[in-house]
KOLKOL-167023 format. One record per residue (C-alpha): residue number from 1; residue in one letter; x, y, z. Coordinates in steps of 0.001 Angstrom, whole numbers, padded with zeros to 6 digits. Layout:
! residues N
pos, code, x, y, z
NUM, a, X, Y, Z $
...
***
This chain:
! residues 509
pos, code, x, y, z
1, x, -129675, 001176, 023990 $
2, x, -129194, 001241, 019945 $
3, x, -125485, -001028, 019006 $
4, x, -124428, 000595, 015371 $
5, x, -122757, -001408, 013138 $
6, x, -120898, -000107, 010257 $
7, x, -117905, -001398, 008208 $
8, x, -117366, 001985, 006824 $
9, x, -117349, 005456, 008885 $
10, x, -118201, 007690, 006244 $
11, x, -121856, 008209, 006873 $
12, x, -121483, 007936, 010933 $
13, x, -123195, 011085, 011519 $
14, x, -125987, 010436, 009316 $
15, x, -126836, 007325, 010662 $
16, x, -126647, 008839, 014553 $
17, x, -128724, 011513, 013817 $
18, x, -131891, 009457, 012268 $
19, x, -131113, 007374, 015195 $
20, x, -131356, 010034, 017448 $
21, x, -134685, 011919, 015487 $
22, x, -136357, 008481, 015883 $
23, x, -135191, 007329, 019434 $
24, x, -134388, 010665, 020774 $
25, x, -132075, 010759, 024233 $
26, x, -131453, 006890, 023388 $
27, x, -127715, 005882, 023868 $
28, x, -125854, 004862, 020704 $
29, x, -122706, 002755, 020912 $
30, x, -120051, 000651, 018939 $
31, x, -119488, -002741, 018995 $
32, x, -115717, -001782, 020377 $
33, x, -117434, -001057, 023598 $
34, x, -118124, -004410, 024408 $
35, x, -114664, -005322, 024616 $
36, x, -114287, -003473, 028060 $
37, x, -118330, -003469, 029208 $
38, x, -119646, -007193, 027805 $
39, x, -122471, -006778, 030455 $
40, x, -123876, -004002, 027981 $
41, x, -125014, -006418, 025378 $
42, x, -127778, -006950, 027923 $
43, x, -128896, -003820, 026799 $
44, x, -128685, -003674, 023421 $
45, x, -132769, -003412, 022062 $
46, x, -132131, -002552, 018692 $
47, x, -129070, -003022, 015807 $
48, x, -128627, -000624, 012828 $
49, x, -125826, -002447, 010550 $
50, x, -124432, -001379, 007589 $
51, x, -122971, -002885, 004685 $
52, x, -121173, -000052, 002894 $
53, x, -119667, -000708, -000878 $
54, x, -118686, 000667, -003660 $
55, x, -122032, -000165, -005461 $
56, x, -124796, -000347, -002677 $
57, x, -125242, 000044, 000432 $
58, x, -127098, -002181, 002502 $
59, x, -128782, -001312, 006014 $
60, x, -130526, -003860, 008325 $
61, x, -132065, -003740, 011537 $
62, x, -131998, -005970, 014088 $
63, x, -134817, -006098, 016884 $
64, x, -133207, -007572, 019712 $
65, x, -136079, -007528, 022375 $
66, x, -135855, -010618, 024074 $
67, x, -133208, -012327, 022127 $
68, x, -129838, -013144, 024434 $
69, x, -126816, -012578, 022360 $
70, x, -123610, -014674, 022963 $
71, x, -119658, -013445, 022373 $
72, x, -120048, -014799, 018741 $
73, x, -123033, -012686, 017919 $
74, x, -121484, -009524, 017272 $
75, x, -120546, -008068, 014741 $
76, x, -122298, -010590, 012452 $
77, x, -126153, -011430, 014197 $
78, x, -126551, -014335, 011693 $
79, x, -129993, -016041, 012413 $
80, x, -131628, -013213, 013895 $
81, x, -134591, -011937, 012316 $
82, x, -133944, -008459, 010695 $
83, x, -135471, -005541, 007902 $
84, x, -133477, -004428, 005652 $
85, x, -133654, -001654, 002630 $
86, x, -130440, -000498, 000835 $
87, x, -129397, 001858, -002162 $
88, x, -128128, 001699, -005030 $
89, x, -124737, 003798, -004935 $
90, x, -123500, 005774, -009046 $
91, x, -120158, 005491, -008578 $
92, x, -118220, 005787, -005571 $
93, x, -120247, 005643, -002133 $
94, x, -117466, 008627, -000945 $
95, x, -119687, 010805, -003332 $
96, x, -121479, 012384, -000522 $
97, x, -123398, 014480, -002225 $
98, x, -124897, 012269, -004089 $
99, x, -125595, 009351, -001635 $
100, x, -126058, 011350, 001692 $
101, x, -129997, 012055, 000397 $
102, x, -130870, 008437, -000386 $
103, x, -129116, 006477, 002428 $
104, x, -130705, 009004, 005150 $
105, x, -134434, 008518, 003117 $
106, x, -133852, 004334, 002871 $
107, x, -132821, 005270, 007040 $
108, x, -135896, 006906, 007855 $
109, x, -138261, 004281, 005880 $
110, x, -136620, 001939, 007983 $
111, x, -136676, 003626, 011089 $
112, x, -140569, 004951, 010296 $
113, x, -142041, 001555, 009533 $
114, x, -140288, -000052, 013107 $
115, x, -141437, 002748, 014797 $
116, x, -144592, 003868, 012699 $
117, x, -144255, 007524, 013634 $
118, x, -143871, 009993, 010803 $
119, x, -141772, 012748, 011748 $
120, x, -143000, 015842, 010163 $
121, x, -139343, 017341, 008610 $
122, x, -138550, 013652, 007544 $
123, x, -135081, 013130, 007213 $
124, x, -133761, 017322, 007764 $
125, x, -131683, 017445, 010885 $
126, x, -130092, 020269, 010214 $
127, x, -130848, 023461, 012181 $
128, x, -132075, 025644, 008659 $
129, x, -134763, 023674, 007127 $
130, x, -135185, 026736, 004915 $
131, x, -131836, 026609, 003168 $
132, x, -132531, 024540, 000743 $
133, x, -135674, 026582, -000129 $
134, x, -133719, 029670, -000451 $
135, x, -130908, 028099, -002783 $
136, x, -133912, 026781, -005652 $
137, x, -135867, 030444, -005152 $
138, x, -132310, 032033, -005920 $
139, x, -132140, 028922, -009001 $
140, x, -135217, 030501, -010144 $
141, x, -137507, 027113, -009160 $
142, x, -141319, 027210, -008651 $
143, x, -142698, 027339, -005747 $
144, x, -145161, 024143, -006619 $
145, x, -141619, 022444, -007447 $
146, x, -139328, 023416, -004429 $
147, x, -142433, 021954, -002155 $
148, x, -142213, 018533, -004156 $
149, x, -138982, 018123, -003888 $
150, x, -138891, 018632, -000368 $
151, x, -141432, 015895, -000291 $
152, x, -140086, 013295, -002584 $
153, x, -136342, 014266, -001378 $
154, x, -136508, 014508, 002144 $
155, x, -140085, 013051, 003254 $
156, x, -141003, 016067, 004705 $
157, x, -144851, 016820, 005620 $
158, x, -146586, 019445, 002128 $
159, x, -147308, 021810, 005586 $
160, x, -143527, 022105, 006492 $
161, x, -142409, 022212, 002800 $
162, x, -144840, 025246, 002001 $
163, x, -144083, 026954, 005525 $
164, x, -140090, 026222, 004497 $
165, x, -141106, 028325, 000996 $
166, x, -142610, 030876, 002597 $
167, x, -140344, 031767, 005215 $
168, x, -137395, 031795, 002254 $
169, x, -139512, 034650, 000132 $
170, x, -139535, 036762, 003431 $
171, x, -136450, 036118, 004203 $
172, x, -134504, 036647, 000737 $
173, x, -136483, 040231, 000003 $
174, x, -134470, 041233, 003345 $
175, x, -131346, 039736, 002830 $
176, x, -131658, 041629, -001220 $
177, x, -131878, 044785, 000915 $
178, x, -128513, 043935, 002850 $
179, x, -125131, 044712, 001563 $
180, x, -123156, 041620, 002822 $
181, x, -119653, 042849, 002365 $
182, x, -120147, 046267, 003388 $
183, x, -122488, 045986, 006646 $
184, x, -122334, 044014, 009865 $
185, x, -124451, 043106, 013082 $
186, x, -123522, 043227, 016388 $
187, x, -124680, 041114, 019661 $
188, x, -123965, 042380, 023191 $
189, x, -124674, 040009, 025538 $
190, x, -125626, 040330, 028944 $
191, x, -125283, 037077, 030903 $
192, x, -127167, 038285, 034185 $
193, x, -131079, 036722, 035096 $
194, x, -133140, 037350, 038175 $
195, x, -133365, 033328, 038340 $
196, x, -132390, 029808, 036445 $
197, x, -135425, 028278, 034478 $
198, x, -136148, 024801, 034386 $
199, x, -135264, 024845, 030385 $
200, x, -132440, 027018, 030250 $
201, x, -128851, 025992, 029419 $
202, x, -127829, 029852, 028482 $
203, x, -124628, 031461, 029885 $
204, x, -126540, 032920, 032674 $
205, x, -125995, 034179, 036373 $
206, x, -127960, 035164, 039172 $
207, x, -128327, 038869, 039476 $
208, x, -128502, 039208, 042920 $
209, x, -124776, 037383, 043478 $
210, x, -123272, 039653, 040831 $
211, x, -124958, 042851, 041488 $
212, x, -121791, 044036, 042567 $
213, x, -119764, 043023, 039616 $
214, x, -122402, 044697, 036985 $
215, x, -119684, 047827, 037004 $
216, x, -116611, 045867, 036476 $
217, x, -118495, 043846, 033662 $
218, x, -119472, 047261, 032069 $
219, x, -115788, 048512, 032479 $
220, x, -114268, 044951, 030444 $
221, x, -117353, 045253, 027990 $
222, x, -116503, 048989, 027186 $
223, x, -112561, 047865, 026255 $
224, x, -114272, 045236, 024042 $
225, x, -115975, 047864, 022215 $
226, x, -113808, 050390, 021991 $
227, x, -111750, 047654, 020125 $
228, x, -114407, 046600, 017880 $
229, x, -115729, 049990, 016583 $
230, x, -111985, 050585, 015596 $
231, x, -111620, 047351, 013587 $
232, x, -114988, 047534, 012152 $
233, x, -115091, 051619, 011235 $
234, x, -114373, 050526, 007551 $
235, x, -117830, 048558, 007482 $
236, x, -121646, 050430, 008198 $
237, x, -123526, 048780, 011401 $
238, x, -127134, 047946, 010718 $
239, x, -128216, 046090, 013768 $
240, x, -127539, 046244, 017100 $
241, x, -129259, 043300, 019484 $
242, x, -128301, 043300, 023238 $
243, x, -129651, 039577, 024967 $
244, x, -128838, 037503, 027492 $
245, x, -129146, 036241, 030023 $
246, x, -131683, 039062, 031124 $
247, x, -130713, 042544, 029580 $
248, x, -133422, 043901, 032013 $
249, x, -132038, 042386, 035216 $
250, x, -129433, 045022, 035102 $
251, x, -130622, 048672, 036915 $
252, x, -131767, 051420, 035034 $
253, x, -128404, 053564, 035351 $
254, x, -126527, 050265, 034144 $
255, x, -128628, 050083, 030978 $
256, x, -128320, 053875, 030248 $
257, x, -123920, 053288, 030389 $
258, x, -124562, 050554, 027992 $
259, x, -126950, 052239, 025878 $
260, x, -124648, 055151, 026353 $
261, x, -121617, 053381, 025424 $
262, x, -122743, 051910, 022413 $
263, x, -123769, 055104, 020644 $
264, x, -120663, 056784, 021911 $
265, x, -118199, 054019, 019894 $
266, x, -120681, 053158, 017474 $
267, x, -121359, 055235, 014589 $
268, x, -125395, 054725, 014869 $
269, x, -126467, 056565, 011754 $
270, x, -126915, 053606, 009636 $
271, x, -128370, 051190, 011989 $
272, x, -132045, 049816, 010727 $
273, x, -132927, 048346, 014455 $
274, x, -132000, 048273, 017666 $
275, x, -133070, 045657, 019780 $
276, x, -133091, 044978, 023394 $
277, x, -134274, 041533, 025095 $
278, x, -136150, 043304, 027708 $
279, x, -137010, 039563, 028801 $
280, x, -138859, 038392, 032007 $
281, x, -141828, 040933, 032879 $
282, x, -140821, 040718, 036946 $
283, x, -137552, 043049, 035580 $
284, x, -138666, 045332, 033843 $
285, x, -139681, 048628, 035059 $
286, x, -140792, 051739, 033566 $
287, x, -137573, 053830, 034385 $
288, x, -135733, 051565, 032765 $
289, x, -137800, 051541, 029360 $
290, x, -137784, 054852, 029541 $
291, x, -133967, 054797, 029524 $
292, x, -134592, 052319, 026481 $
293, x, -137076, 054705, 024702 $
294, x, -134557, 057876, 025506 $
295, x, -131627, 055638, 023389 $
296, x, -133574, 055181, 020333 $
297, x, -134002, 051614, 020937 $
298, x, -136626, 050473, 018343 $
299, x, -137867, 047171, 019291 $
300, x, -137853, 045208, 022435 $
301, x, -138776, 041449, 023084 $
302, x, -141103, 041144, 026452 $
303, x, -140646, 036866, 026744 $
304, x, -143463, 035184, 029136 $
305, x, -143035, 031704, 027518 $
306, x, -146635, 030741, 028615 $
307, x, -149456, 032957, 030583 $
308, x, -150186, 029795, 032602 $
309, x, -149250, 030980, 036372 $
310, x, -149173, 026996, 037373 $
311, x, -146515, 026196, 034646 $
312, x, -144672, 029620, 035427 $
313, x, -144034, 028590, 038467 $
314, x, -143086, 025211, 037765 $
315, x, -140537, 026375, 035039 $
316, x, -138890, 028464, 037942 $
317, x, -140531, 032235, 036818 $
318, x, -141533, 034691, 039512 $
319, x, -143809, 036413, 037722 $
320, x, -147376, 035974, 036888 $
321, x, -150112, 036339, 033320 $
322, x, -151360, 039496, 034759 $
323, x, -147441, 040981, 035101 $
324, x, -146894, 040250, 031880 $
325, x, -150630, 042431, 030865 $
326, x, -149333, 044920, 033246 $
327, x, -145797, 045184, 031670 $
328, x, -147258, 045586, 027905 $
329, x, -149494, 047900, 029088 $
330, x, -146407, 050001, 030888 $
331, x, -144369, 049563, 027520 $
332, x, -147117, 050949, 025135 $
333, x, -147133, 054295, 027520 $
334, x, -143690, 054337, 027279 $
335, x, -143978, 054421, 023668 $
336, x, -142821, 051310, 021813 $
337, x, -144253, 050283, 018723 $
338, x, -142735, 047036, 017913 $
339, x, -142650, 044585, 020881 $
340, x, -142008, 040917, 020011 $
341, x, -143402, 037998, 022547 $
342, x, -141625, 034919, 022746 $
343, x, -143230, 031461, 023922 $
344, x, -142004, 027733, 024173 $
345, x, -144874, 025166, 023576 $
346, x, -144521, 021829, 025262 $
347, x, -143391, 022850, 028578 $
348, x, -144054, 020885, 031659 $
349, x, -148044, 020097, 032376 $
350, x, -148987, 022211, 029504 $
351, x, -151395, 020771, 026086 $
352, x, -153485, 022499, 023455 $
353, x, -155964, 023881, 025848 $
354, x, -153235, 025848, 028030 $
355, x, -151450, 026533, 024966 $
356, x, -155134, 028349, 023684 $
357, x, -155286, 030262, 026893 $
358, x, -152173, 031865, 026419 $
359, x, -152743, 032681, 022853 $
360, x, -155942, 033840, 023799 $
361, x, -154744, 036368, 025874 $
362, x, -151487, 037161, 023760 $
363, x, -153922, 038159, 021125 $
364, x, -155616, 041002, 023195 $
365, x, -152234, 042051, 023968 $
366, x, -151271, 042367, 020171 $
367, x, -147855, 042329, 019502 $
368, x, -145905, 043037, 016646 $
369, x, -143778, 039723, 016637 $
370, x, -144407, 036516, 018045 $
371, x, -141307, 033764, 018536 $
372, x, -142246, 030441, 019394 $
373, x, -139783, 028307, 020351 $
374, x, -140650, 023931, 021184 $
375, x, -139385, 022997, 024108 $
376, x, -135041, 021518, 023709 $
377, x, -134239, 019835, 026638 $
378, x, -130448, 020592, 026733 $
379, x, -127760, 018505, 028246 $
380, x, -127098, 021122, 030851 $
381, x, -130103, 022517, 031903 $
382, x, -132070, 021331, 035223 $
383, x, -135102, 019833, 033011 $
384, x, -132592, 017545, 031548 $
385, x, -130396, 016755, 034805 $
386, x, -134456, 015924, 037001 $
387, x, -135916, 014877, 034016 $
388, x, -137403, 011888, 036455 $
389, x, -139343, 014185, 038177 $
390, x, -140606, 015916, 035060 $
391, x, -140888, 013274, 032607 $
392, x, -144728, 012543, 032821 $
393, x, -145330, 016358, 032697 $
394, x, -143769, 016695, 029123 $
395, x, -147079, 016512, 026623 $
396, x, -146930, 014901, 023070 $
397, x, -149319, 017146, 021058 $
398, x, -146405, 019774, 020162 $
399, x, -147281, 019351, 016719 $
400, x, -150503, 020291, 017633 $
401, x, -149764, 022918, 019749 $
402, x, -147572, 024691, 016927 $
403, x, -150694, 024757, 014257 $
404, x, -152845, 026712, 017246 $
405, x, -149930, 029194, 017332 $
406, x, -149468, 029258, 013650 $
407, x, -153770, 030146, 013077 $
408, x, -153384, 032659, 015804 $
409, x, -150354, 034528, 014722 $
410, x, -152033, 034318, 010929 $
411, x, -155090, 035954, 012681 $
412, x, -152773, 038854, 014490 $
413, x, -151554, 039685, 010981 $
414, x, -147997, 038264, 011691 $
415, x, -146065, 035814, 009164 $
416, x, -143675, 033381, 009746 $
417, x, -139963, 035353, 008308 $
418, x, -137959, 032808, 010162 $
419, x, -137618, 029364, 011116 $
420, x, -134647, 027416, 012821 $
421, x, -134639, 023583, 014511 $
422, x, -132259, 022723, 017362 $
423, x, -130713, 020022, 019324 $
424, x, -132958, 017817, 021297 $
425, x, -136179, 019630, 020647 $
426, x, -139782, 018216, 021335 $
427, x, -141041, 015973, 018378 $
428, x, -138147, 016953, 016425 $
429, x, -140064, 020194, 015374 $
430, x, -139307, 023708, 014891 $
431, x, -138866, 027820, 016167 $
432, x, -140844, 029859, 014255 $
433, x, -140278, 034120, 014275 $
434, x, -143860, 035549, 013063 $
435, x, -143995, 039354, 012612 $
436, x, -145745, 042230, 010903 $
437, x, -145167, 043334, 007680 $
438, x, -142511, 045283, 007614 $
439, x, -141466, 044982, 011276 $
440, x, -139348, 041600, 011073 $
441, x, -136434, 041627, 012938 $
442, x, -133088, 042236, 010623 $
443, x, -130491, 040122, 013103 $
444, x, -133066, 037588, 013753 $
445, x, -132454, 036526, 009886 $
446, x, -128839, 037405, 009266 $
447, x, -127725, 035341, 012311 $
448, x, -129721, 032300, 010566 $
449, x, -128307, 033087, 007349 $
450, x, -124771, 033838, 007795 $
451, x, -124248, 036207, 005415 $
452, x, -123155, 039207, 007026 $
453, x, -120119, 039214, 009876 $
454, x, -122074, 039306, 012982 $
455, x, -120097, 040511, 015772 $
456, x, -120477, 039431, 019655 $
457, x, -119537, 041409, 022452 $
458, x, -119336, 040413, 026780 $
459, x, -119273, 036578, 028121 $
460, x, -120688, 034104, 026225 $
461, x, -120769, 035831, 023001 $
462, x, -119270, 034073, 019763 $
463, x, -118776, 036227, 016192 $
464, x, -119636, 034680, 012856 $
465, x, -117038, 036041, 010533 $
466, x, -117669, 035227, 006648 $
467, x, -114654, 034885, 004970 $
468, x, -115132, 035101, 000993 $
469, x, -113152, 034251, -002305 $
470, x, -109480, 035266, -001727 $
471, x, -109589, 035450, 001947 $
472, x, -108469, 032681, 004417 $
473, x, -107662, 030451, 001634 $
474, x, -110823, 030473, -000151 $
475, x, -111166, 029534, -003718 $
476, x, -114963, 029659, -004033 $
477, x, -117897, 030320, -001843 $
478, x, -117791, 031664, 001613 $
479, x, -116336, 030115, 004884 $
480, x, -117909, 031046, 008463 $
481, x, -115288, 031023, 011754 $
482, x, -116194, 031367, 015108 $
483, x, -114355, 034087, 017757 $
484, x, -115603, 032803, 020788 $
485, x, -115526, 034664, 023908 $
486, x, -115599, 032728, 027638 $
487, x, -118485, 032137, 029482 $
488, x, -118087, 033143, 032616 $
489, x, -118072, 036286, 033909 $
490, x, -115489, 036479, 036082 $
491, x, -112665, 035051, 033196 $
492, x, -114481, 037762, 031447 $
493, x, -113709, 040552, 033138 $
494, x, -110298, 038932, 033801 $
495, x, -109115, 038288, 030564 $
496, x, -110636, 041271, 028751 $
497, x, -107200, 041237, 026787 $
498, x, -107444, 037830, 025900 $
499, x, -111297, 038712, 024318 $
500, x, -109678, 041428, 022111 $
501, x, -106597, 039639, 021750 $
502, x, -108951, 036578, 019661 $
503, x, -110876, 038826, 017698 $
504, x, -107477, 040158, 016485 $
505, x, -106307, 037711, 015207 $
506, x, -110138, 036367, 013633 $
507, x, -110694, 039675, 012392 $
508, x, -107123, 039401, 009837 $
509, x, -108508, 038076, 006378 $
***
């Protein structure tokens, strides 16, 4: 347990999060707490304090391993042996812009040399890495420059800088291509899997318990769209995505109404790609990618995660490496030419040499995409709720495991065009889209980069709405909200009107 000492809250969330990048799943708490649970001080290992003025700020750290504090020990923890580092602050320490970069680099110093691990994005939390790259390409900066400062600046590793660089090129030549204020995306989710996996905290539900409901879900999704095409007919559609869930869970008659549906309320002729997630090999069939192929869908993501049969069926899969062969091969007949592969490294039992295997055999299978996502143990998925039973499963070469995938994609001809980080993931690392030239995936990017409204459609679903200069009160730049729709599908279907009635009223500029 890490105690957190500050006299000023300002930088809170900075210090949690280097906290939590260093001493990930570690609980942080305030010295308040003691007030009501004294017996925690027993706990307390470590003590960030610090010392916040108007000139400097200074930050110390307190090892308390074996060291029995009393009631007059905290706040203060005179006598005990500490390291400390500090900054200088220009000017007023409420200047976040200017102080947030130096107090979370003197943090992660601090944090590095107690802990002597380097973490490979240094002190970037955030979930776009690439951002900042983007903003100095659009400045006009060097390449050679934009990697240095990502070093000096943020401690990152020169192999995460340069992959942050390239990424932003790919990604900026197809945002140039994208009118922002003109187009839009839109997400139809369907929120129905054969089975939970271990690692999954997705709004998800069994298939085989709401079979029966599939119709009904249909029914409240059509209202929702019927809605949407009329509010958005002033604006040209350029991507369609349909995930989950398991979009391929659902029969084949099911996904021709949706497919059906969509073009019929959807003016199609200026969308650049349609996507479907047809997911987990053991659901999809050939009659339904034909029913795909028939709708003009143009690429389709066929997601193993590993080729490993012993970690598929720990992870809670039901199908097997050669389904996944079999399925590629059934998709190729059925005429699709760009089908993306996703992956998670670092999942239960797995290391470099299962992570080769699977590559291995991806290769011969030659997609036109590869995502590779390292392992996030959410909060409410079952990984994170057993994690006792699974904890000496979970490897520590991630890193390692990402630079195999990263040669092998290079060697398929596929490029990294997008990166993102989340929550909780494995040795604070990354997810990394790889595609062909030419064949990266439009939604995949503007859903990253916020630049376009993206709408979402059925349970689960949330639209990113970009509100610009003289709309929703803003004076300079662009705002994002969030329409969120409920998660489950029965208050879905439910309170259909209550779906349309929110997008109403985040839809009025």
């Amino acid at each position: 347990m890490i105690c957190l000492i500050q006299n000023v809250e300002d930088y809170n969330n900075d210090f949690r999060v280097m906290l939590q990048a260093f001493y990930p799943g570690v609980r942080i708490i305030i010295p308040d707490v003691f007030k009501s649970k004294p017996e925690l001080k027993a706990e307390i290992e470590l003590v960030l304090k610090a010392d916040i003025a108007n000139d400097r700020i200074d930050i110390a750290l307190y090892d308390l391993q074996g060291v029995e504090l009393d009631d007059n020990d905290m706040p203060y923890l005179s006598g005990i042996a500490c390291e400390n580092t500090g900054i200088d602050v220009a000017g007023d320490y409420t200047n976040k812009a200017a102080v947030r970069n130096p107090l979370k680099l003197a943090i992660y110093r601090l944090l590095s040399k107690r802990t002597g691990r380097v973490l490979p994005w240094g002190t970037l939390t955030g979930i776009r890495p690439t951002k900042i790259a983007m903003e100095a390409i659009m400045r006009g900066c060097h390449d050679e420059k934009i990697v240095a400062d990502y070093e000096t600046i943020y401690s990152t590793s020169k192999e995460k800088a340069r992959l942050s660089v390239e990424v932003a090129h790919r990604e900026k030549k197809i945002i140039d291509s994208v009118k922002e204020e003109e187009e839009y995306c839109l997400y139809i989710g369907i929120p129905f899997c054969p089975s939970r996996c271990l690692y999954c905290s997705f709004t998800s539900y069994p298939i085989a318990l709401y079979r029966d409901k599939v119709d009904t879900y249909l029914d409240a999704l059509e209202q929702e769209m019927q809605y949407v095409a009329n509010a958005y007919s002033h604006k040209r559609l350029i991507s369609v995505y349909i995930g989950g869930g398991t979009p391929s869970s659902i029969e084949a008659h099911d996904m021709d109404r949706l497919c059906t549906m969509v073009a019929h309320y959807f003016d199609m002729s200026s969308v650049r790609e349609f996507t479907i997630e047809a997911g987990r090999p053991d659901s999809i069939t050939m009659d339904k990618l034909l029913v795909m192929k028939r709708h003009k869908v143009s690429r389709i993501s066929i997601n193993p995660q590993t080729m490993n049969d012993e970690t598929l069926k720990l992870i809670g899969r039901a199908h097997t490496g050669k389904q996944t062969v079999e399925v590629m091969t059934m998709a190729r007949d059925a005429g699709f030419e760009n089908i993306n592969m996703d992956l998670i490294v670092g999942l239960p039992g797995e290391n470099a040499e299962s992570c080769k295997n699977t590559l291995e055999q991806i290769n011969d299978l030659k997609p036109e995409s590869l995502t590779v996502h390292s392992l996030a143990i959410k909060r409410a998925a079952n990984l994170n709720i057993r994690m006792e039973a699974y904890k000496d499963k979970l490897g520590n070469d991630i890193e390692s495991q990402l630079c195999l995938v990263d040669s092998y994609a290079r060697a398929m001809s596929l490029n990294p065009y997008y990166l993102y980080r989340q929550k909780n993931i494995a040795g604070n690392l990354e997810n990394v889209g790889y595609s062909k030239n030419g064949l990266e995936c439009l939604y995949n990017i503007l859903i990253m980069e916020e630049r376009t409204d993206i709408i979402g459609l059925g349970a689960g679903s949330s639209s990113k709405l970009v509100f610009r200069k003289g709309q929703r009160g803003v004076t300079d730049g662009t705002r994002i909200e969030r329409v969120e729709n409920c998660k489950s599908v029965d208050d879905y279907i439910t309170r259909i009107d209550e779906m349309i009635a929110r997008k109403k009223n985040g839809f009025i500029a």
